[in-house]
Backbone atoms as SQL, in Angstrom:
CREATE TABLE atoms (id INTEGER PRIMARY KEY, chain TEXT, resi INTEGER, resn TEXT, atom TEXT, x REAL, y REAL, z REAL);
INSERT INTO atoms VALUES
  (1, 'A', 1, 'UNK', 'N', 72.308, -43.978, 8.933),
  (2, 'A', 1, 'UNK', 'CA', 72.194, -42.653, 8.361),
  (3, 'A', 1, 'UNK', 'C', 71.014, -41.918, 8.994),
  (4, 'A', 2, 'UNK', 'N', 70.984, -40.074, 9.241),
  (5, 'A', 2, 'UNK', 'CA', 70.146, -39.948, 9.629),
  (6, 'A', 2, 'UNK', 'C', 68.503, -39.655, 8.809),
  (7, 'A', 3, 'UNK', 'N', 67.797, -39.102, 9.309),
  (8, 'A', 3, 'UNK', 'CA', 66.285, -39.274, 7.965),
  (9, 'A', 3, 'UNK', 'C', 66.358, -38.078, 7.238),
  (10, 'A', 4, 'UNK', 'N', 66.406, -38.553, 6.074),
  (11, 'A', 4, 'UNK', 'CA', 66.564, -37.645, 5.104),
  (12, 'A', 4, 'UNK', 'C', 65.557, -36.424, 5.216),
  (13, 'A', 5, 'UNK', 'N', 66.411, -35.038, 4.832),
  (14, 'A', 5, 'UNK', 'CA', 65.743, -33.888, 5.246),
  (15, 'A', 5, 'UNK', 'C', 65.837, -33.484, 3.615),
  (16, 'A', 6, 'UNK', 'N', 66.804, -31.669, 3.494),
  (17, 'A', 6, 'UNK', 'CA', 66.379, -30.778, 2.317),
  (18, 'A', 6, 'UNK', 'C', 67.215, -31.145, 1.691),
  (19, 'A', 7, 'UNK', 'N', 67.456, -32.106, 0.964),
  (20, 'A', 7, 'UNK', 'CA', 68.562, -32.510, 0.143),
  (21, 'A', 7, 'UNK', 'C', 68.170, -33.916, -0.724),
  (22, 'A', 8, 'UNK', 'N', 69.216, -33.811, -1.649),
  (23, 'A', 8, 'UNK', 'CA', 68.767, -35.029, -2.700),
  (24, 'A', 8, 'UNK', 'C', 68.989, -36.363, -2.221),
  (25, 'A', 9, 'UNK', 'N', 70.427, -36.555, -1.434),
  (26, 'A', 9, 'UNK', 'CA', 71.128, -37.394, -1.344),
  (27, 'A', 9, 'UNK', 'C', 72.439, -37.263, -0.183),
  (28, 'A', 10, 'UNK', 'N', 72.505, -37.543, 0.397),
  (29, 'A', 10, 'UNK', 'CA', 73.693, -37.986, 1.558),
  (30, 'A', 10, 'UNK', 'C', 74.738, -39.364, 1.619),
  (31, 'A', 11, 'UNK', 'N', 76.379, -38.410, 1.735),
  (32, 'A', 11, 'UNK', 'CA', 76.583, -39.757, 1.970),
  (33, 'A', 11, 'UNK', 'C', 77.782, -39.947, 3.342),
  (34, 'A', 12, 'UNK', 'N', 78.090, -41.089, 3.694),
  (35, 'A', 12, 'UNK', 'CA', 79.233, -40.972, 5.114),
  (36, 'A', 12, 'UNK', 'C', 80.195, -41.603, 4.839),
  (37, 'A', 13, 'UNK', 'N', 81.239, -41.380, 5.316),
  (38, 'A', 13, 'UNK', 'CA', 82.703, -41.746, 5.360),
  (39, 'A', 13, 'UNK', 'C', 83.741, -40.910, 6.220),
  (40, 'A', 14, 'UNK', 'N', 84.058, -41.883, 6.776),
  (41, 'A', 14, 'UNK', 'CA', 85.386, -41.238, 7.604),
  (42, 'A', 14, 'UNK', 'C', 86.295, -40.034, 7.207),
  (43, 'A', 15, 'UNK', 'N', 86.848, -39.841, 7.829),
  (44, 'A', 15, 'UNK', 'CA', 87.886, -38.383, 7.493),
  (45, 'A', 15, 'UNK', 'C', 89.142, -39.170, 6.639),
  (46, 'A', 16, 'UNK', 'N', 89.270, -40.242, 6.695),
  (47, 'A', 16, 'UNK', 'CA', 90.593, -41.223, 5.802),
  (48, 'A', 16, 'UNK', 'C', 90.010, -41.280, 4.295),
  (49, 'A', 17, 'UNK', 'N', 88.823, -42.027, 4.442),
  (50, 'A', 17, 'UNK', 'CA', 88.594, -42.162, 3.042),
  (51, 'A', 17, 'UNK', 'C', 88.142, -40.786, 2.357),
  (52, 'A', 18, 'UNK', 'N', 87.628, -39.870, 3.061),
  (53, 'A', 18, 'UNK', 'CA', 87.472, -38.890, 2.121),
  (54, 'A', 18, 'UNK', 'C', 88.359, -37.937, 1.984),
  (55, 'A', 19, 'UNK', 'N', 89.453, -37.677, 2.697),
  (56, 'A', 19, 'UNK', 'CA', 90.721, -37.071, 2.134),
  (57, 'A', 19, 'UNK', 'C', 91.060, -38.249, 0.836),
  (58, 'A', 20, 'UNK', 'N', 91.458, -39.397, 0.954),
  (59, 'A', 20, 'UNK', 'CA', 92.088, -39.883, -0.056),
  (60, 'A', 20, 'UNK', 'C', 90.832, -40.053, -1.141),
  (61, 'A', 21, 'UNK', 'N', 89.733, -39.901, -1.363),
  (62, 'A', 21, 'UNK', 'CA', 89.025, -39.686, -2.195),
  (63, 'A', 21, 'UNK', 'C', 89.045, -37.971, -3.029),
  (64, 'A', 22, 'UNK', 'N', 89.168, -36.994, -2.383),
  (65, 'A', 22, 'UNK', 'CA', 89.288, -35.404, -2.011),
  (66, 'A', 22, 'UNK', 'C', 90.415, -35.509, -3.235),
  (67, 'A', 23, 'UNK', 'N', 91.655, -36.729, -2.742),
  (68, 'A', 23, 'UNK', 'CA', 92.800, -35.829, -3.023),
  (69, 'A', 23, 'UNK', 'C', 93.004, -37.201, -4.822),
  (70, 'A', 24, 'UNK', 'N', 91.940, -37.703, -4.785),
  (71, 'A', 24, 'UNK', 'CA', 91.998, -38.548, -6.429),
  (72, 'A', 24, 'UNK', 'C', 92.562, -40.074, -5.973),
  (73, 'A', 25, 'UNK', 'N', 92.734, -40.679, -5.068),
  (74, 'A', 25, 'UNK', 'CA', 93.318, -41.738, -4.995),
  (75, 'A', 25, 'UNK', 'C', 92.871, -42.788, -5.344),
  (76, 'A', 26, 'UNK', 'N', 91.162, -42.664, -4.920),
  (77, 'A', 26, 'UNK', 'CA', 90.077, -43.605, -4.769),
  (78, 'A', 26, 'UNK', 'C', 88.941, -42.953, -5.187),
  (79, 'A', 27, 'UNK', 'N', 87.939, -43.647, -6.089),
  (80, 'A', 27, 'UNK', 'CA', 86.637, -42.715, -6.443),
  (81, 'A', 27, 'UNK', 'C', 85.469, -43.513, -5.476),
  (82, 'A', 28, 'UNK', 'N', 84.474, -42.294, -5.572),
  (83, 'A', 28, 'UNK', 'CA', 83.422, -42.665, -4.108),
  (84, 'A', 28, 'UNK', 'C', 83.182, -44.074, -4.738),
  (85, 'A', 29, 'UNK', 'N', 82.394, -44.670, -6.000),
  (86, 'A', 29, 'UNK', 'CA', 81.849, -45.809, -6.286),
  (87, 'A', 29, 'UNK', 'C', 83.122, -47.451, -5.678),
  (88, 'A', 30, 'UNK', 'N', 83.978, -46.711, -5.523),
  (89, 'A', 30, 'UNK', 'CA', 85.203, -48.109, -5.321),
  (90, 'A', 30, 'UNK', 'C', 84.856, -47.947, -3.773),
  (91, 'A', 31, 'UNK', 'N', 84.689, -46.964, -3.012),
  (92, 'A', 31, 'UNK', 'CA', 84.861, -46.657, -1.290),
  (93, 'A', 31, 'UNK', 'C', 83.705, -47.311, -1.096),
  (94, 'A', 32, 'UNK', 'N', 82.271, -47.058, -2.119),
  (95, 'A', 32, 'UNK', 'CA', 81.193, -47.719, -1.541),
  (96, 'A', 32, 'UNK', 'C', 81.081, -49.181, -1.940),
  (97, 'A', 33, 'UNK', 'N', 81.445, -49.395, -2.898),
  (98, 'A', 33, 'UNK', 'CA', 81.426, -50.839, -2.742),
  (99, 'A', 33, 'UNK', 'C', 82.204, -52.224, -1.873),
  (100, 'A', 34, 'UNK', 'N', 83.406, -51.303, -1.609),
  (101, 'A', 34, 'UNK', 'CA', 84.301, -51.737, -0.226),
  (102, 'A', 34, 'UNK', 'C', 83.978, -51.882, 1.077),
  (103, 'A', 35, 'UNK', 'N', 82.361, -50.968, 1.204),
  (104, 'A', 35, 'UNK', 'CA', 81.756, -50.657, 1.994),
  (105, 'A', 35, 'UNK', 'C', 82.327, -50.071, 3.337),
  (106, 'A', 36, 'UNK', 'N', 83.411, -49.037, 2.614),
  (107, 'A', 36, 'UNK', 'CA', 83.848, -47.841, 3.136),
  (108, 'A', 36, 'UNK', 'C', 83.259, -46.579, 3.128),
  (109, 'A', 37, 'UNK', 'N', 81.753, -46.706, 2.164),
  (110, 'A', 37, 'UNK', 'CA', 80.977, -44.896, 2.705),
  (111, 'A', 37, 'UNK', 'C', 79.087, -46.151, 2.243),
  (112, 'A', 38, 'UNK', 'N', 78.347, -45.010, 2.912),
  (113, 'A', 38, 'UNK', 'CA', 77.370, -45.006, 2.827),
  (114, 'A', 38, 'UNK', 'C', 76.943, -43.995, 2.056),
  (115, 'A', 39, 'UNK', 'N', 75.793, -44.356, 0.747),
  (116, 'A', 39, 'UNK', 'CA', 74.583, -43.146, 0.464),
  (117, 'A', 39, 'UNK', 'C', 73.562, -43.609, 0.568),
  (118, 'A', 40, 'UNK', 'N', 72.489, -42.602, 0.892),
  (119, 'A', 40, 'UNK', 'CA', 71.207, -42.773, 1.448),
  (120, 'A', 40, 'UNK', 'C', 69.966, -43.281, -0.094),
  (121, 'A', 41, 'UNK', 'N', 70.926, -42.659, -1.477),
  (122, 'A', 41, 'UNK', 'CA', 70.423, -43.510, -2.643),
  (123, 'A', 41, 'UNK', 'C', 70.925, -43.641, -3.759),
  (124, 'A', 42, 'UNK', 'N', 71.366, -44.796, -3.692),
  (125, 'A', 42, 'UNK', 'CA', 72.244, -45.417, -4.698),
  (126, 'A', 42, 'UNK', 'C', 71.914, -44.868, -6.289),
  (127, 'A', 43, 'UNK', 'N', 71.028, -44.471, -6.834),
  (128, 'A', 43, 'UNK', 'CA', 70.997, -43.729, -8.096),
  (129, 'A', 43, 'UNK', 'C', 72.189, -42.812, -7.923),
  (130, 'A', 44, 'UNK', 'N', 72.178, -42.066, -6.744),
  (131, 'A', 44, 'UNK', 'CA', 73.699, -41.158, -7.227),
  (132, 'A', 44, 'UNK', 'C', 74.958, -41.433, -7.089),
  (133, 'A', 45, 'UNK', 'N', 75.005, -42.679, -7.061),
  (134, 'A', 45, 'UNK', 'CA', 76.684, -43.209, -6.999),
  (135, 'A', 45, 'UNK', 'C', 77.784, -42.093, -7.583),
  (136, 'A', 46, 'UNK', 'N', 77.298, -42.583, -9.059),
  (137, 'A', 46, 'UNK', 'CA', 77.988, -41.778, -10.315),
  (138, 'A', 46, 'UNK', 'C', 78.032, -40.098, -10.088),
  (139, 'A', 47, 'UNK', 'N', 77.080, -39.834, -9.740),
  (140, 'A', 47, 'UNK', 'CA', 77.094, -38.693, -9.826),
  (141, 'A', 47, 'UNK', 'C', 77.855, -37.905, -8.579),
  (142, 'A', 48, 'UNK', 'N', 77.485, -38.731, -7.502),
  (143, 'A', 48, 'UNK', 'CA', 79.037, -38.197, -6.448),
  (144, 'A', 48, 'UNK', 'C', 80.194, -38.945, -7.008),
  (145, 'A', 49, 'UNK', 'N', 80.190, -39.814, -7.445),
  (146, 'A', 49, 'UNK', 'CA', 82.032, -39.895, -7.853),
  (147, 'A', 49, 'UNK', 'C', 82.375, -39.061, -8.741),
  (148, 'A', 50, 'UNK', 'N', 81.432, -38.236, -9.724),
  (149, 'A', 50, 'UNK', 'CA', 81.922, -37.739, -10.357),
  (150, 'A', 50, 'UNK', 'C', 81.730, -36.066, -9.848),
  (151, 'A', 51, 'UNK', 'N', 81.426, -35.696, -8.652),
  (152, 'A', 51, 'UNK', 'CA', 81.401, -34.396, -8.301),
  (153, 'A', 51, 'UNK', 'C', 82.981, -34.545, -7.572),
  (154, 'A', 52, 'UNK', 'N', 82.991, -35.650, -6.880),
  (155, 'A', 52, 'UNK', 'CA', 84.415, -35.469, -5.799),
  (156, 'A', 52, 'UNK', 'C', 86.073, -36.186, -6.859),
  (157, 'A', 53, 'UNK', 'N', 85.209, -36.147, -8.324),
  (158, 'A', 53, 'UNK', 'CA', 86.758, -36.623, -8.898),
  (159, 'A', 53, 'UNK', 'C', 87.966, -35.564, -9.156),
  (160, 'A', 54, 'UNK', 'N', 89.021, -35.749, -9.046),
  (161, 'A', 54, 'UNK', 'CA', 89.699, -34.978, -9.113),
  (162, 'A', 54, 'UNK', 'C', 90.972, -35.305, -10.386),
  (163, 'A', 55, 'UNK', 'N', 90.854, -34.051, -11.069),
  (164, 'A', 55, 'UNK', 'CA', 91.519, -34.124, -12.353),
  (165, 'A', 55, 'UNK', 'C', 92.707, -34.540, -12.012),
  (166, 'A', 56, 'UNK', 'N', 93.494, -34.632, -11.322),
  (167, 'A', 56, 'UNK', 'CA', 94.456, -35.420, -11.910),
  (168, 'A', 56, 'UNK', 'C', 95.387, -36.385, -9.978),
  (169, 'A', 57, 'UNK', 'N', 95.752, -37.424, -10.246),
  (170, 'A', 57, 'UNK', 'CA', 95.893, -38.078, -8.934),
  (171, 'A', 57, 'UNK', 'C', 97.063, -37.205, -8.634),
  (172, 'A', 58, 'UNK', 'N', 97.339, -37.543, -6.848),
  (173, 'A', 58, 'UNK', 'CA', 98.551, -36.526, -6.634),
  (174, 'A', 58, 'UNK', 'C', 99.973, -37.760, -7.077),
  (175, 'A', 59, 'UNK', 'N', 101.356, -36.933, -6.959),
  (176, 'A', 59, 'UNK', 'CA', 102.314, -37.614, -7.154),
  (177, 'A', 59, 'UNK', 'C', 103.101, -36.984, -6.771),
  (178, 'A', 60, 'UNK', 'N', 104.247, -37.480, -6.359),
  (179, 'A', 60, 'UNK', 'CA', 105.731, -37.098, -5.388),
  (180, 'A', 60, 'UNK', 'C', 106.532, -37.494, -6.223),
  (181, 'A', 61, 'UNK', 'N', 107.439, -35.725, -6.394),
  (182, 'A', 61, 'UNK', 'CA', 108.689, -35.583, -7.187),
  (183, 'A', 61, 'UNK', 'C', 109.611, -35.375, -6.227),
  (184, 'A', 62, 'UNK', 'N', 109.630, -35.834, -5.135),
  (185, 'A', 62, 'UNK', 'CA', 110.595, -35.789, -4.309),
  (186, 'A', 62, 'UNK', 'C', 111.734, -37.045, -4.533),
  (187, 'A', 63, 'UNK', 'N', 112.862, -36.627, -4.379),
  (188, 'A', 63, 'UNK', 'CA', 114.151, -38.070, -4.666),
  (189, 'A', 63, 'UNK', 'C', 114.165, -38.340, -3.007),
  (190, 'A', 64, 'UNK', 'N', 114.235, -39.875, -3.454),
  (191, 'A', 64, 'UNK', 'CA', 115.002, -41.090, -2.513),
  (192, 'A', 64, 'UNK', 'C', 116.548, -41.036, -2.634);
């Protein structure tokens, strides 16, 4: 990660996990403990999973 500048907290992850985080699939605390994202301080786990949660998961009404 790079050195923390004007901000509280930073975190990284690929363009995969954070669309499927974006879109409700996965919350940040499950990606980081998979050790699929980095934050620069773990006090805000919660508080980014709960900025990037999304009310409701997606789902497909499309027929097979």
């Amino acid at each position: 990660m790079k050195q923390k500048g004007g901000y509280d907290v930073e975190i990284g992850l690929n363009v995969a996990e954070y669309s499927s985080m974006v879109m409700g699939v996965v919350p940040f605390h499950k990606l980081w403990a998979y050790g699929l994202a980095e934050i620069s301080d773990a006090a805000y786990i919660e508080t980014v999973t709960k900025i990037f949660a999304a009310p409701q998961r997606p789902y497909c009404v499309t027929q097979f």
